[in-house]
N, C-alpha and C positions, 0 to 999 in steps of 0.2 A: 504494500500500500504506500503511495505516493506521504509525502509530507503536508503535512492539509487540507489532507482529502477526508472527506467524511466517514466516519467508521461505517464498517458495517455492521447489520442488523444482528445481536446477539441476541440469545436466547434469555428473558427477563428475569431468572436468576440461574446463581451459580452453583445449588442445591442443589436436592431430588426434587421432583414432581412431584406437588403438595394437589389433592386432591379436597381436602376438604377446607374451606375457608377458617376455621377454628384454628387449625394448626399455624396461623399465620401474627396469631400473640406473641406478644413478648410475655416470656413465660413469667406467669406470677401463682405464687400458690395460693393467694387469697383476694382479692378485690376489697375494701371498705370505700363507706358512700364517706363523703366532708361530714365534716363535725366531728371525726373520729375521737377516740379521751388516750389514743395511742399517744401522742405529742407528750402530754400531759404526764404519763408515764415516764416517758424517756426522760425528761426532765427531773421528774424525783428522783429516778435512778440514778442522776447524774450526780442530786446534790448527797448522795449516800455515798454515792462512790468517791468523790470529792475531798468527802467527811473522813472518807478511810484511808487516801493516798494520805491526804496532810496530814492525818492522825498521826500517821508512821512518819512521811521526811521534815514535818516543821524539826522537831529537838529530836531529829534523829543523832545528830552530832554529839548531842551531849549523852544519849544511851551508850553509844559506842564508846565515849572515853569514860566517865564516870562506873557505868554499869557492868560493861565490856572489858575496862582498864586497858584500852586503847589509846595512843599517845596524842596529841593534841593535832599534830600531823596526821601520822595515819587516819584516826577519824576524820579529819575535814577532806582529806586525798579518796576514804570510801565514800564517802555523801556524794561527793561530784563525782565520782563515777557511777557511781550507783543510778543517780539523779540521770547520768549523760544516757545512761542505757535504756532507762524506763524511756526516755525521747528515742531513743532509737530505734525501738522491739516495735513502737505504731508503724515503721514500714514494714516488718516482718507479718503482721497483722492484717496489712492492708491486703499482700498479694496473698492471703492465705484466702480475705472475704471477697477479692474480686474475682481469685479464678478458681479456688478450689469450693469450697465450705459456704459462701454468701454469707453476709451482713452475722445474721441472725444467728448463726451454728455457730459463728466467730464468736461473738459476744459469750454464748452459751459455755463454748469452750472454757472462755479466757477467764470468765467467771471461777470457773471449776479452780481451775489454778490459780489465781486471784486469792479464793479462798482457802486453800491449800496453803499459800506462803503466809497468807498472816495468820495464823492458826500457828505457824509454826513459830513465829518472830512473838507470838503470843504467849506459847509456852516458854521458850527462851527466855522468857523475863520470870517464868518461877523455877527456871533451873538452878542449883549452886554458883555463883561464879564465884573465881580466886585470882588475885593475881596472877599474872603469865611466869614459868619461869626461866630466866633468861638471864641462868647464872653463867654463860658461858659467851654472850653476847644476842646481838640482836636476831640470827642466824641460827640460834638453839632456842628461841622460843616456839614452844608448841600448846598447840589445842588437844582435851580431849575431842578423841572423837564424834562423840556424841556429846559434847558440852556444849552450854550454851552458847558460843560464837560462833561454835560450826552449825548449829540450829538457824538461830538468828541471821548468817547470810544465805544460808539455803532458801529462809523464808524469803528471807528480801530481796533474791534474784528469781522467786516465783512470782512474787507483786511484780516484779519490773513485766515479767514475759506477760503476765496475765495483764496487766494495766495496758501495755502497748495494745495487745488484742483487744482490748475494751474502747480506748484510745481511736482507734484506727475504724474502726467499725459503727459509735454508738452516734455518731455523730450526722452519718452518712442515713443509718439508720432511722434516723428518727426525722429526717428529709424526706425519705420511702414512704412516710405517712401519709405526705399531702399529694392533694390530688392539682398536679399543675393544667388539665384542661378545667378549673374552677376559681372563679376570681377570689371568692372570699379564702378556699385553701390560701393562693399563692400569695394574698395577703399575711393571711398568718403565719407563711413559712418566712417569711419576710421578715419579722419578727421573734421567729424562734429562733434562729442563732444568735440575737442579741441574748435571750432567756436562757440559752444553755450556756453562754459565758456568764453570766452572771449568777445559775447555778454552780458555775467551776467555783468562781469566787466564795460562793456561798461557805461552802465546803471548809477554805481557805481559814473564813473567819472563825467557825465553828471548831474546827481543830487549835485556830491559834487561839482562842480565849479562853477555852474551855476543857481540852483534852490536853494541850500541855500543862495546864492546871494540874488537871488531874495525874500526870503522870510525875510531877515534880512534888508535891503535896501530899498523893495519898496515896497511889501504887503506879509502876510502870506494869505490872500485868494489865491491872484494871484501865490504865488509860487505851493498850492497844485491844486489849478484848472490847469495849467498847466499839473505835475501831472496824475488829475484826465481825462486830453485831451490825453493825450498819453494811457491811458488803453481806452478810449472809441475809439479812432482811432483802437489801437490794437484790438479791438470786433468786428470792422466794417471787416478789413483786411480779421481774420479771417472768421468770416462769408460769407466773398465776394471767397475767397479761395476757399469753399468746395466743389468745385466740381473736385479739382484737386487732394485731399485728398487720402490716401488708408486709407480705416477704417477695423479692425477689430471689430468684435461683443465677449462680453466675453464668457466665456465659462462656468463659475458658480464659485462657493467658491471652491480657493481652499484649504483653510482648513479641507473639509472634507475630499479630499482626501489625507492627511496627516494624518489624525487621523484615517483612514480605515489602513494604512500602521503600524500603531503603535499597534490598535485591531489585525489585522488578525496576525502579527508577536508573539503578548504575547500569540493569543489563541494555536499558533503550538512551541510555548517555548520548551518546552520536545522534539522537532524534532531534528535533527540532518543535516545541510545545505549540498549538494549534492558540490561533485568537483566538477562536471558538471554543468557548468553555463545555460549549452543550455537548462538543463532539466524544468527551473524555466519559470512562464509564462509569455507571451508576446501577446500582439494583434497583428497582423501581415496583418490584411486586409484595415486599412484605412493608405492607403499609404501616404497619403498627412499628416498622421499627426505626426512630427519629435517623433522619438523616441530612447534616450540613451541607449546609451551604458552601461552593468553593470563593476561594479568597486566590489574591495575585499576588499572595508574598511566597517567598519559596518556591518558585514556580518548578525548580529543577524535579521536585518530587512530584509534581504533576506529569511527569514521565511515565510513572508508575500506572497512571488511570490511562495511557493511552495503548490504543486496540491493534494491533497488527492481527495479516491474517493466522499466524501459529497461534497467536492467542486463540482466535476464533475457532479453530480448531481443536485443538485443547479443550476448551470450555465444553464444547459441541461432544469430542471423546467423554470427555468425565464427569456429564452435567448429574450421573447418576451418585456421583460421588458423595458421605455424610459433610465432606467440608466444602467451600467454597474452591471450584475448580479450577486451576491455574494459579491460584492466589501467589505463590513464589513469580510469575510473571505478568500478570495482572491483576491492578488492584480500582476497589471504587475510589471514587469521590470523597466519600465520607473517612475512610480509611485513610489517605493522603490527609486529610485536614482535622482528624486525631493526630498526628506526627506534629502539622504544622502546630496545633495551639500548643503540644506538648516545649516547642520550641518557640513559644513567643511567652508562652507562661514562665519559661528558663531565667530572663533577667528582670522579672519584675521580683519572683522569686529569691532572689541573690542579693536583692536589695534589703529583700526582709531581713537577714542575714546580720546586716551592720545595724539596723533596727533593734533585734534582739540581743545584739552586742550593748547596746547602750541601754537596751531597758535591764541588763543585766547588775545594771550599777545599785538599781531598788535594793540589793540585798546585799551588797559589800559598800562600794564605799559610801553612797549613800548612809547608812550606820556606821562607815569609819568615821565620815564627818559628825553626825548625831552624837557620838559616843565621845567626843571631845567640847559637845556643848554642854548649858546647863540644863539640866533633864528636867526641874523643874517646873512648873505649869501651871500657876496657883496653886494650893494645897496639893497637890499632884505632883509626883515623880515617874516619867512617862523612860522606860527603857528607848535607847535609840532603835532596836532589833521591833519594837510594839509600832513605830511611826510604818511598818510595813501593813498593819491592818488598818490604818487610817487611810494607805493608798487603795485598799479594798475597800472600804465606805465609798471613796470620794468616786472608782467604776461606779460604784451602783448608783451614784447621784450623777454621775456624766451620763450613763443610760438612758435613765429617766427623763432628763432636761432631754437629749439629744429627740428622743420619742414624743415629749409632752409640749416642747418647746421650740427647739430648732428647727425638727421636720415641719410641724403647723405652720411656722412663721416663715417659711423657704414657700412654702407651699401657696401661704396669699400672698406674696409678694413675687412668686412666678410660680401660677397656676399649671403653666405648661410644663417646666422641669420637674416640677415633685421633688422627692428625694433625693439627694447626691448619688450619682452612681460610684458602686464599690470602688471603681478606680479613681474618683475623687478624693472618697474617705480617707480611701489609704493614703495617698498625698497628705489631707490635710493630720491625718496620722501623722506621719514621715515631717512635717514641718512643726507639729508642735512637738515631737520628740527632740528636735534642734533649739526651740524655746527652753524645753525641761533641764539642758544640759546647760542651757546659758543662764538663767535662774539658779541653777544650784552652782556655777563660778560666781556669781555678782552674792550670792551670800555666803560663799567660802571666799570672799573677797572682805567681808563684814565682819567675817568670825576670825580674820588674820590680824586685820586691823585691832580689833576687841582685844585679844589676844598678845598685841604687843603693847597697850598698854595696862594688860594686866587684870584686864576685865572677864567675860567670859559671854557670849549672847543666848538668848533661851533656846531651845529645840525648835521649837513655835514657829522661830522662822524657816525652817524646811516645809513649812505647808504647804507654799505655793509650789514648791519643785516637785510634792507629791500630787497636786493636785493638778498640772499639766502634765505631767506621766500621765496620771489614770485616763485625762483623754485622749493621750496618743496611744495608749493601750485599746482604747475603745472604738477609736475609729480606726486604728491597725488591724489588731488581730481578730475583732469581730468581721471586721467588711473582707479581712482575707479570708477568713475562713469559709464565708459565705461567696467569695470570688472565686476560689479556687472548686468549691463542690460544682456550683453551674455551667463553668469553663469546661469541666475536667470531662473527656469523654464518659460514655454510659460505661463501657467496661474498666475506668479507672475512677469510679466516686473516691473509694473507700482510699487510693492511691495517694492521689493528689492532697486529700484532706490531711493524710498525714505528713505527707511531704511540707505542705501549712506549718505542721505541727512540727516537725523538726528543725524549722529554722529556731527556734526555741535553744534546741542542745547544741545546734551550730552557732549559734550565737554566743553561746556561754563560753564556746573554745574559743571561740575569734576575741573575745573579752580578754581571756586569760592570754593569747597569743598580745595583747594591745598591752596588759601589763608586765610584759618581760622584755616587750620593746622598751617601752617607756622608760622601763629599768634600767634595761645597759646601756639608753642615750644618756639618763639623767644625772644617774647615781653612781658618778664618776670622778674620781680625783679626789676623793675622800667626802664630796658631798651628799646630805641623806634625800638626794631626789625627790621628785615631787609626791609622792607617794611613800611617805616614810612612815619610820614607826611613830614619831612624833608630829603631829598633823602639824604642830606648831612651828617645827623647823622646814615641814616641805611646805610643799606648792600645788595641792591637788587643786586650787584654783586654774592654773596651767591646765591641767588635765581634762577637768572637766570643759574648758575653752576650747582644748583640744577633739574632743568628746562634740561638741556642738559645732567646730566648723567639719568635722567626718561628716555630722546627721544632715549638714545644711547639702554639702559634695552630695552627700547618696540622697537626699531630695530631689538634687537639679537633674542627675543621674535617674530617680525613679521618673520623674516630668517628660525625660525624652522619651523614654520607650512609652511611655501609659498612652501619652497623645498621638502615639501613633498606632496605637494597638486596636485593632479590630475584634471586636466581640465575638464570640460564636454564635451565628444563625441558621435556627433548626428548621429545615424548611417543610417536613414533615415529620 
């Protein structure tokens, strides 16, 4: 076939010959009409499940060195690993619910093991412990076997695998609910991923007010079996639930069909791509199953959708076949432009990255700086490590306004935009994360001042730095996570959502990567760097200055690719 010539006429799919119209669903094992109380569900679940992770990692640090007699290093060296992995097991999670197990069997699973490890991190805490004995160095200490330490991380590398399957899946899942051919659904879903981060938070507070209480004051069993009653209530819930559920079934790897997109495009390299977009192939008989739109960016893999006659042939030999025929040298439409979003999604993604680098400050030096002001607060002595539940109030008040207040007033004042789309959010995310870093230099500029002559300033003043955090948390990581599920092709929801979720633990590295630069520029020639043990003699003002011209960079950096970024449109 000439080079812009018109395909010829294929046969309108690359399946068997479907004889009864029914078979042409996308397979789901249950149907529910809107209004469903599934949402509803998924959300309590979440604020249990919440309740249970933070149960366990808030004063995990101080279990391990106090309870554990684990060294002040080592325990803070296990936390963040620990912490890095639980972020990591949601992609192991993902590709278990997108191609093998779906959504719902994942959760099921991960539950089982979920419960399993804190059960055990629960007995851990009424086993004996003794100090380690490490009369011969650091190299001769050992654990018993079955002693509490080797219990306790057993338990707590089954929370990680089980939280990531939980993670990766409940999210996605609880999206499955609404019905997107119904306006009042797609309203609502619209809404529920603000509500299922605000139940994360929920969790957050609930653990840090009240279960380290409990673990510090009355028992560390009793704090984690608590805990460990909120994941097994949450098992029951769910389980009791399922019959109100919509389940999808997966629909296989889809990495293969990515790498068919990538084969079939190298092997017609030397082709030449048609104006005509019509002429490129497309399935067009299983109605039911949404199919994109094509776009002009990446056009090289538009190679892939185009027809030679050995295709047609091909197609024509194997149309009996259970998988789509030729697929290693032709591919649709829709299949090329899974690859493309998978690659346009790639650097909006990357950005998150330096984002999560700089929200990672909320829990180090944010309370390094805290912890060298006056804790004080009227009759009140506020720990630096406590101004972290204040940035959880201040989510749940930027939610609110954002919902009660901002959208309303956006909305009469331009009836026609409505709500900011996700790619705005995240921008305006991405620029007041570069405010929150500048805020907290101009009052680490206040506390140095204070400071040299001998004064001291109240904690107090950290409020504003916390309280533009919570809204670049809130317009970030909500409107991502809701950008990435809709973006994300059908066979990669559960994928994409966690990939969301990992820039979280990649960010934490690139943070700790930021402070060992910072180190070996600063803290040189006998000077104690901006970052020092004595706040008083460094310059974490620098730092954080530092910190907010990065966020401002990866703003102008998110601006280019957003505005040029083309949405996914599903054209059936």
């Amino acid at each position: 076939m000439e080079r812009g010539q018109s395909s010829p006429r294929l046969p309108k799919s690359r399946s068997s010959k479907i004889d009864d119209e029914e078979d042409l669903r996308v397979p789901l094992i249950q149907d529910k009409k809107t209004g469903s109380r599934a949402p509803a569900v998924v959300l309590g679940f979440e604020c249990l499940e919440s309740t249970a992770f933070n149960g366990i990692a808030t004063n995990l640090v101080l279990y391990l060195h106090s309870v554990l007699h684990g060294s002040s290093l080592a325990s803070a060296s296990n936390v963040t690993t620990w912490i890095g992995t639980s972020y990591l097991t949601p992609v192991l999670g993902a590709v278990l619910a997108d191609t093998f197990w779906g959504n719902y069997n994942t959760i099921l699973v991960s539950l089982l093991v979920y419960l399993l490890g804190m059960m055990l991190v629960t007995f851990s805490a009424f086993l004996p412990t003794t100090a380690l004995d490490c009369v011969a160095g650091p190299s001769s200490c050992h654990h018993p076997v079955l002693g509490s330490h080797t219990v306790a991380f057993a338990g707590l590398y089954l929370v990680a695998f089980g939280s990531g399957g939980v993670r990766a899946a409940l999210l996605p899942f609880g999206a499955e609910q609404f019905d997107d051919g119904n306006a009042v659904d797609r309203e609502r879903k619209m809404s529920f991923f603000s509500w299922f981060y605000v139940c994360v938070d929920f969790g957050m507070i609930v653990s840090g007010l009240f279960l380290v209480w409990v673990q510090q004051n009355v028992s560390w069993g009793l704090g984690f079996g608590i805990a460990t009653a909120c994941i097994a209530l949450a098992f029951a819930g769910f389980v009791l639930a399922t019959p109100m559920y919509t389940r999808r079934v997966p629909t296989g790897t889809p990495l293969k069909s990515l790498c068919q997109v990538v084969v079939a495009a190298c092997r017609k390299a030397a082709l030449r791509v048609p104006a005509d977009a019509a002429v490129l192939y497309e399935v067009n008989d299983k109605v039911d199953q949404p199919k994109i739109a094509h776009t002009h960016e990446f056009t090289f893999l538009d190679k892939a959708a185009m027809v030679l006659g050995s295709d047609l042939e091909e197609v024509v030999t194997n149309v009996d076949a259970a998988g789509a025929a030729g697929s290693w040298r032709l591919c649709t439409v829709t299949q090329v432009e899974e690859l493309k979003i998978l690659m346009r999604l790639l650097p909006i993604w990357a950005t998150s990255i330096v984002l999560s680098a700089a929200y990672a400050q909320l829990n180090t030096t944010f309370v390094q700086q805290g912890s060298a002001m006056d804790m004080r607060v009227m009759s009140f002595t506020i720990p630096a490590a406590s101004m972290v539940s204040f940035e959880v109030v201040c989510v749940l008040a930027w939610v609110l306004v954002y919902g009660s207040v901002i959208v309303p007033a956006l909305r009469s004042f331009s009836p026609a935009s409505g709500e900011p789309s996700q790619l705005r959010r995240m921008g305006a995310g991405r620029l007041l994360m570069a405010c929150a870093m500048a805020v907290a230099a101009l009052v680490e500029m206040r506390r140095l001042d204070a400071a040299g002559s001998g004064e001291s300033i109240s904690i107090a003043w950290q409020m504003p730095q916390y309280f533009v955090l919570a809204g670049a948390e809130v317009f970030c990581y909500i409107a991502q996570l809701e950008f990435f599920y809709s973006e994300a092709p059908e066979s990669m929801k559960s994928m994409c959502t966690s990939f969301a979720l990992l820039t979280v633990a990649l960010g934490s590295y690139t943070s700790s990567l930021i402070y060992a630069v910072v180190n070996a520029l600063t803290a040189t020639g006998g000077r104690p760097g901006w970052i020092s043990d004595d706040l008083d003699q460094g310059h974490l003002d620098y730092f954080f200055w530092t910190m907010a011209a990065l966020c401002a960079l990866n703003f102008v950096v998110y601006s280019a690719f957003a505005r040029n970024y083309q949405v996914k449109t599903v054209v059936s």
